[in-house]
Biopython code that builds the backbone (N, CA, C, O; Angstrom):
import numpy as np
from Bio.PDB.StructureBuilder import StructureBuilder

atoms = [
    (1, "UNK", "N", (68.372, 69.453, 99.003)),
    (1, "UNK", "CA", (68.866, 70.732, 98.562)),
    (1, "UNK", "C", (68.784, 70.773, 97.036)),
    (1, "UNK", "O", (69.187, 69.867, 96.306)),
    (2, "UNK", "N", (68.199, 71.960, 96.611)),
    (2, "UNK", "CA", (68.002, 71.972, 95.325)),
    (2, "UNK", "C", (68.871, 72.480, 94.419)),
    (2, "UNK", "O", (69.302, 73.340, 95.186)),
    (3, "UNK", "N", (69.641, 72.709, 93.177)),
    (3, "UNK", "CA", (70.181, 73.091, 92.209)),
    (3, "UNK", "C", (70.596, 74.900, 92.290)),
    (3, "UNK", "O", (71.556, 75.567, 91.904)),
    (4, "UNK", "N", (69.722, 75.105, 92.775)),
    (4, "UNK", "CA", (69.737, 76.645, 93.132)),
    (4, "UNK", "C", (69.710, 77.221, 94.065)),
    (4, "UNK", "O", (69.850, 78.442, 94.133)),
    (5, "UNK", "N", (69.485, 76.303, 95.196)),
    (5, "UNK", "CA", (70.434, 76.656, 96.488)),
    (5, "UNK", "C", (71.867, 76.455, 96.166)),
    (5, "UNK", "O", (72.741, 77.257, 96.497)),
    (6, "UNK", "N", (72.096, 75.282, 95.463)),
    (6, "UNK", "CA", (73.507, 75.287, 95.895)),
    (6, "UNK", "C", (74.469, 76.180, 95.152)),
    (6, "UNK", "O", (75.624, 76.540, 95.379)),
    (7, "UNK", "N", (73.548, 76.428, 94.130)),
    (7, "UNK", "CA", (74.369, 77.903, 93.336)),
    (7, "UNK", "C", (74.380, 79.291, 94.038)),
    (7, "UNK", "O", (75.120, 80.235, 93.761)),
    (8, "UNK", "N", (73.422, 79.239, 95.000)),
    (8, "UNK", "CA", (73.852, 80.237, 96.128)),
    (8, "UNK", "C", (74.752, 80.330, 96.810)),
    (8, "UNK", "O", (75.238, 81.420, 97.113)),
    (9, "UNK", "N", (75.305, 78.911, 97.326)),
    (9, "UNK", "CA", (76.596, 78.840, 98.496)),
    (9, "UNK", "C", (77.524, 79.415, 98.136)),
    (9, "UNK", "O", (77.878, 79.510, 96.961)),
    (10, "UNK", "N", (78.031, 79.857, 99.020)),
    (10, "UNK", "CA", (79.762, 80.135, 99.178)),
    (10, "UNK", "C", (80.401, 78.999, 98.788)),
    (10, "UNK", "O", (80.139, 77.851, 99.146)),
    (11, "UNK", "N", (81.331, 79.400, 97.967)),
    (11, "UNK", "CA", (82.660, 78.428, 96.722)),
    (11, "UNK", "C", (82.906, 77.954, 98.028)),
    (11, "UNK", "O", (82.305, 76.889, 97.884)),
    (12, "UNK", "N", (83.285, 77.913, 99.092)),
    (12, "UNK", "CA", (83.883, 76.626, 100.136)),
    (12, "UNK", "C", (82.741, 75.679, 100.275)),
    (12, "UNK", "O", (83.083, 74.514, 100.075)),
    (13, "UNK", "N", (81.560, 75.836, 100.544)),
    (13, "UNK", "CA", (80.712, 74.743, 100.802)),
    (13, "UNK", "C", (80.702, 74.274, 99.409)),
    (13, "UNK", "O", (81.392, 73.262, 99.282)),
    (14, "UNK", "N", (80.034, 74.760, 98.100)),
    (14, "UNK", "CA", (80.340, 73.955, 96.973)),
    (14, "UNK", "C", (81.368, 72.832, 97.082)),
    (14, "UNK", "O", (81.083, 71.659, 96.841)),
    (15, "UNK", "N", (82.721, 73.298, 97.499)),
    (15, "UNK", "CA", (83.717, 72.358, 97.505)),
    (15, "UNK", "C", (83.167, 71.398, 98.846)),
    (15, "UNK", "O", (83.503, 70.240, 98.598)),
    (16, "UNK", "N", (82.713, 71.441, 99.679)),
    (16, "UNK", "CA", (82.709, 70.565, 100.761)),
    (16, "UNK", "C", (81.301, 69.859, 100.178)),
    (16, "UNK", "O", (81.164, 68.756, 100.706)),
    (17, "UNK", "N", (80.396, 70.120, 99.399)),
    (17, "UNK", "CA", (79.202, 69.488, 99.010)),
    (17, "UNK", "C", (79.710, 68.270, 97.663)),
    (17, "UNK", "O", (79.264, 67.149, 97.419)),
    (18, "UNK", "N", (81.044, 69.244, 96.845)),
    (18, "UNK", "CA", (81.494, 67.936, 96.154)),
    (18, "UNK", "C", (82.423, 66.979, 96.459)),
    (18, "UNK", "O", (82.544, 65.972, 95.762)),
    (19, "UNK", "N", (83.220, 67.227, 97.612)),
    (19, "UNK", "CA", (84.090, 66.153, 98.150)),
    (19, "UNK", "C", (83.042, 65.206, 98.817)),
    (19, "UNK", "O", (83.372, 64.020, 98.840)),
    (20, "UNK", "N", (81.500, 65.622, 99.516)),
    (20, "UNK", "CA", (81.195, 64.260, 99.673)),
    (20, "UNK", "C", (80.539, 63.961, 98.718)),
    (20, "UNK", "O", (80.190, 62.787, 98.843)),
    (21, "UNK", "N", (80.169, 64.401, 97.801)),
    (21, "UNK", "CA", (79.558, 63.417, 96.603)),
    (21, "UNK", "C", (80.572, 62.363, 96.068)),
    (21, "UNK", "O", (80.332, 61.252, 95.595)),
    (22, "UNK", "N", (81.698, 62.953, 96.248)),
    (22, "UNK", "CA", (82.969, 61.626, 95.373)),
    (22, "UNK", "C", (83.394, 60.625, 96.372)),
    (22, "UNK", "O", (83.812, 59.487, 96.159)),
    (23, "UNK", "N", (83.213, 61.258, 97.539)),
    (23, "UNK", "CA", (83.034, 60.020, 98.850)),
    (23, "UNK", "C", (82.471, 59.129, 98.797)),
    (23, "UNK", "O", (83.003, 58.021, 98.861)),
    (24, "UNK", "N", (80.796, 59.371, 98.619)),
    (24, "UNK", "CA", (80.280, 58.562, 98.496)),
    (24, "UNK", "C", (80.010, 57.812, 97.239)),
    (24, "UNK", "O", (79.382, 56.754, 97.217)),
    (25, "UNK", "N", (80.581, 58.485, 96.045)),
    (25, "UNK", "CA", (80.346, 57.917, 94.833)),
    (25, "UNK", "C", (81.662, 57.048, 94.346)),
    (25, "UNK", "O", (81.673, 56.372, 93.317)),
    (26, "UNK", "N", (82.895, 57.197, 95.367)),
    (26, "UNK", "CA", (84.241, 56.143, 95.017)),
    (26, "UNK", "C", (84.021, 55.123, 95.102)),
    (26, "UNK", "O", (84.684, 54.470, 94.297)),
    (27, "UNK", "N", (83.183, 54.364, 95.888)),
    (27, "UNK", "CA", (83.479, 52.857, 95.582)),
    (27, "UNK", "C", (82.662, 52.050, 94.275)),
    (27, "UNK", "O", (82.802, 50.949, 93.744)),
    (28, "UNK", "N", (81.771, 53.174, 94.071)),
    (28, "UNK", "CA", (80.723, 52.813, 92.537)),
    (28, "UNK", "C", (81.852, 52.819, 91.562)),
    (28, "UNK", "O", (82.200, 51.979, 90.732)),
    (29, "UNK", "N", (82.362, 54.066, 91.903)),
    (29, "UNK", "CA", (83.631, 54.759, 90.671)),
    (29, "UNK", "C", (84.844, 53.213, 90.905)),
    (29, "UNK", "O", (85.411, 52.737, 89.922)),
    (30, "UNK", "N", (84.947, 52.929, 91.605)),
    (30, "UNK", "CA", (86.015, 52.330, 91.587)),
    (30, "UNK", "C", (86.044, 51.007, 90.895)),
    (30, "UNK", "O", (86.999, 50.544, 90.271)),
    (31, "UNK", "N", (84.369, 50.222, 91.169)),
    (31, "UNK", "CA", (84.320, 48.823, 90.849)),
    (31, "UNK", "C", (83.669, 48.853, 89.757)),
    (31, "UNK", "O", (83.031, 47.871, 89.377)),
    (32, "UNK", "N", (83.730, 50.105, 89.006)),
    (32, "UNK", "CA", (82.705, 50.147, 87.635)),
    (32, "UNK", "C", (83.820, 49.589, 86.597)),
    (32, "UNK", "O", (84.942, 50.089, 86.516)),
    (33, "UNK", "N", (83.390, 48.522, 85.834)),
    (33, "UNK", "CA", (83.621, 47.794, 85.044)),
    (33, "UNK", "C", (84.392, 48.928, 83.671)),
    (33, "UNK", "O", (83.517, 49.763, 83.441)),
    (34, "UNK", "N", (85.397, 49.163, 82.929)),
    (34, "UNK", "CA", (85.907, 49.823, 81.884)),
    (34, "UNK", "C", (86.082, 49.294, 80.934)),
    (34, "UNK", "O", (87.114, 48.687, 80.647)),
    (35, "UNK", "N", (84.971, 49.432, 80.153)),
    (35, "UNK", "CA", (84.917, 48.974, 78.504)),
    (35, "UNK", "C", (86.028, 48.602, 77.805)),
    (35, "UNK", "O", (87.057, 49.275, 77.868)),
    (36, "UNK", "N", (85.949, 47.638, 77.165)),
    (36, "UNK", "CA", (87.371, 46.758, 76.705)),
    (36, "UNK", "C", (87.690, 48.066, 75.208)),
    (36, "UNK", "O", (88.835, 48.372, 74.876)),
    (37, "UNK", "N", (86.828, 48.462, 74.738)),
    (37, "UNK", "CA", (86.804, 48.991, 73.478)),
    (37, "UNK", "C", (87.928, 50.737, 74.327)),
    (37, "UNK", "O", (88.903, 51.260, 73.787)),
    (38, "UNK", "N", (87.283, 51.169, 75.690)),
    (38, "UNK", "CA", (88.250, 52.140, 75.909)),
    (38, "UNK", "C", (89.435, 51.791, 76.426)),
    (38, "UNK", "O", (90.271, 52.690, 76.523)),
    (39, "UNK", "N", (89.739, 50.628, 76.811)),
    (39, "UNK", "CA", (91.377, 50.395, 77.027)),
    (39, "UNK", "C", (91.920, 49.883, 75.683)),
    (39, "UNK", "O", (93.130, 49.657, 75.716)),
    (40, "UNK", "N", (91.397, 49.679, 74.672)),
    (40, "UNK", "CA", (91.918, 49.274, 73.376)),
    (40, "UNK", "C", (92.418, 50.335, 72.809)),
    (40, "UNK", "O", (93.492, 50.181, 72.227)),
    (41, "UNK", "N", (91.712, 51.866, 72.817)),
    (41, "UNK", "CA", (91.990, 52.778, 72.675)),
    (41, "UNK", "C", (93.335, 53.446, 73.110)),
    (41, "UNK", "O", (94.230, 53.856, 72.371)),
    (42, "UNK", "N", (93.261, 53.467, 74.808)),
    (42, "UNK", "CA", (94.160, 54.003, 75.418)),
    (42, "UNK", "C", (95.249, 53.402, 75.095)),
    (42, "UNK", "O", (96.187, 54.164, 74.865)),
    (43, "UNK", "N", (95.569, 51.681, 74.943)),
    (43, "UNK", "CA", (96.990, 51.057, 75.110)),
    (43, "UNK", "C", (97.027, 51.456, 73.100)),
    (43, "UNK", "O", (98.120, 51.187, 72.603)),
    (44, "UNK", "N", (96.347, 51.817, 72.458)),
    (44, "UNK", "CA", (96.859, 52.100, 71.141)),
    (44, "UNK", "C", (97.683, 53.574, 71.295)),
    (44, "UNK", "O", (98.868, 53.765, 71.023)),
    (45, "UNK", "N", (96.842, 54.420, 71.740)),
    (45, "UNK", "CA", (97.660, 56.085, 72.244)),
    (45, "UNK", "C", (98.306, 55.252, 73.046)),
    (45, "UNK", "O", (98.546, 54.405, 72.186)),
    (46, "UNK", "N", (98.767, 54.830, 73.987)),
    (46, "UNK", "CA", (100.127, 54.670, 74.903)),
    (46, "UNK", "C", (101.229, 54.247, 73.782)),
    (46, "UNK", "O", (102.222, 54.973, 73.720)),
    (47, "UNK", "N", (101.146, 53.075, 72.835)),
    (47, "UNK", "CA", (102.104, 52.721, 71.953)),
    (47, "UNK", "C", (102.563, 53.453, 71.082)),
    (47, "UNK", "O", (103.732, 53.568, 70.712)),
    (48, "UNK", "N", (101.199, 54.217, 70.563)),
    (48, "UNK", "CA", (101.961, 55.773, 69.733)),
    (48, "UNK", "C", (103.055, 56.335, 70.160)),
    (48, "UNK", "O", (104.070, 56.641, 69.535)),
    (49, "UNK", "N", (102.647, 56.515, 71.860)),
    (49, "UNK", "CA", (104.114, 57.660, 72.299)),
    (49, "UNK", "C", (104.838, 57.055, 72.408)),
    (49, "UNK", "O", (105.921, 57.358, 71.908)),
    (50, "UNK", "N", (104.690, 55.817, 73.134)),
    (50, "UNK", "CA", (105.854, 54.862, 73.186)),
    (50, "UNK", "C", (107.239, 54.555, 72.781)),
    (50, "UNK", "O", (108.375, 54.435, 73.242)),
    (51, "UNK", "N", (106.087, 54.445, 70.910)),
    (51, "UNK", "CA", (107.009, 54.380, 69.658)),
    (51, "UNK", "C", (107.634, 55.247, 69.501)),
    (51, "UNK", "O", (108.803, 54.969, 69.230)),
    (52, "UNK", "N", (107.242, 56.884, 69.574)),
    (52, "UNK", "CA", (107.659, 57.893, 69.053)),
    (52, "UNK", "C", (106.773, 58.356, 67.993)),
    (52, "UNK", "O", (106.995, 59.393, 67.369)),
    (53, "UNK", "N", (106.074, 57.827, 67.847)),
    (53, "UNK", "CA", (104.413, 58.365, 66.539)),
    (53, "UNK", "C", (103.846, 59.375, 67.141)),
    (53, "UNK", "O", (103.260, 60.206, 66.446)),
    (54, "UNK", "N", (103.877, 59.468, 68.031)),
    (54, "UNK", "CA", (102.892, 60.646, 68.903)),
    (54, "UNK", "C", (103.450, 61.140, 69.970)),
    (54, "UNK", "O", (104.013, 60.288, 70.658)),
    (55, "UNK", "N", (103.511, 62.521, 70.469)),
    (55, "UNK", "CA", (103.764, 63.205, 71.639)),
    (55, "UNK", "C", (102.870, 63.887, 72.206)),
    (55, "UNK", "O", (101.894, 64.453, 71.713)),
    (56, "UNK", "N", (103.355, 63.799, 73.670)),
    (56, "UNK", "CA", (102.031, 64.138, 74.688)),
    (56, "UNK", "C", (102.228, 66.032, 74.273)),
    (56, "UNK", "O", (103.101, 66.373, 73.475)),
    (57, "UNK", "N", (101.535, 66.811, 74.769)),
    (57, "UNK", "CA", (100.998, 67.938, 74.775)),
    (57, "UNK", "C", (100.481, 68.438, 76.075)),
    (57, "UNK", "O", (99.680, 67.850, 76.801)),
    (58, "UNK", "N", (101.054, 69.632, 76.285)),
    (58, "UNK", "CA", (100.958, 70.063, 77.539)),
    (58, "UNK", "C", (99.298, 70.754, 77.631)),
    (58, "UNK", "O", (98.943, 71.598, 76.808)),
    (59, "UNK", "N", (98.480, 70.322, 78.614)),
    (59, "UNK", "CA", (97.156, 70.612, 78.675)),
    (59, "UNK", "C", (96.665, 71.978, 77.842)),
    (59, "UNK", "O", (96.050, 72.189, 76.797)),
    (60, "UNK", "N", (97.418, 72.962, 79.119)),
    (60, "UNK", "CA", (97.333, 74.208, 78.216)),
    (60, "UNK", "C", (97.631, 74.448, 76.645)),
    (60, "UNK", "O", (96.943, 75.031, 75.808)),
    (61, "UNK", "N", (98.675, 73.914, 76.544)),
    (61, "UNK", "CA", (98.771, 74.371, 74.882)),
    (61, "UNK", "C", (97.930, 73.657, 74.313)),
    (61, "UNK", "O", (97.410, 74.197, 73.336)),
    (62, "UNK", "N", (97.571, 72.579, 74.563)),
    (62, "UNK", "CA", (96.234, 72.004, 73.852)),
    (62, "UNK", "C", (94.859, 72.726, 73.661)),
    (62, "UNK", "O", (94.180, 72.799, 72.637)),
    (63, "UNK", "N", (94.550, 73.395, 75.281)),
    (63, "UNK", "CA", (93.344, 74.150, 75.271)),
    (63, "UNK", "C", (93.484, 75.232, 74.109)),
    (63, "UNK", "O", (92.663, 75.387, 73.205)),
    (64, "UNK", "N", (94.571, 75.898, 74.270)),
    (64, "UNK", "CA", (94.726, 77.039, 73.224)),
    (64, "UNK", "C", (94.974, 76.981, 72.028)),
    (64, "UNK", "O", (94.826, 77.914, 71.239)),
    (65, "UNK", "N", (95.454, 75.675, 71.715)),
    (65, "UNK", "CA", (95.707, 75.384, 70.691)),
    (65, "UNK", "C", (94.127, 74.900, 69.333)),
    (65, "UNK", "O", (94.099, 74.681, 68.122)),
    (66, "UNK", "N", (93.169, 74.930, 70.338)),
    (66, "UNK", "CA", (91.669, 74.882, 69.534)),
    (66, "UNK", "C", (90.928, 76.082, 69.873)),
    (66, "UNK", "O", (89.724, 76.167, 69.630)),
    (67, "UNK", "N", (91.663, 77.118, 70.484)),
    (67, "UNK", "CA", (90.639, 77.821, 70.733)),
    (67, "UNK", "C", (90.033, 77.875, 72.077)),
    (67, "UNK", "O", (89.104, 78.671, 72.213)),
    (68, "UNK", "N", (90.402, 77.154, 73.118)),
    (68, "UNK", "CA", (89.227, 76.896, 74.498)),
    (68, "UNK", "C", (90.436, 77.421, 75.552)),
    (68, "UNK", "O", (90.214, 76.665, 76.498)),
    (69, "UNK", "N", (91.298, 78.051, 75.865)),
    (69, "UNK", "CA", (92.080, 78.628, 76.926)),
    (69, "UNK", "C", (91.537, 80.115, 76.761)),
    (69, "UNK", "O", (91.950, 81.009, 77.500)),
]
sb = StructureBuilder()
sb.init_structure("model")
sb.init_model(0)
sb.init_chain("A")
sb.init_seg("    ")
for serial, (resi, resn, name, xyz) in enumerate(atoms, 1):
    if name == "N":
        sb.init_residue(resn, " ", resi, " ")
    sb.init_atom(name, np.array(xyz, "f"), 0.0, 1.0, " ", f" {name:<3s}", serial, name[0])
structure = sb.get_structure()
């Protein structure tokens, strides 16, 4: 199925064409190795909030807050 069939379907099959793509793509997703350099990252933002240096932000006000909501 090509790119432009599937932009034809009805929004329910879209959704049923991407639940099995993540079906079959979870166990790749799952055992894929995560770069030491992006958890170095993340546990630095986790200690920010932690500390109190940084606060989380609610998605939306973030989107809107650059412009993208």
């Amino acid at each position: 199925m090509s790119i432009a069939e599937i932009k034809k379907l009805p929004i329910r099959e879209k959704f049923q064409i991407m639940e099995a793509l993540w079906d079959e793509m979870r166990p790749e997703i799952d055992a894929a190795e995560i770069p030491q350099t992006h958890k170095a990252i993340l546990d630095h933002c986790h200690a920010r909030v932690a500390s109190g240096q940084e606060a989380l932000v609610d998605w939306d006000i973030a989107k809107n807050r650059f412009g993208n909501g």
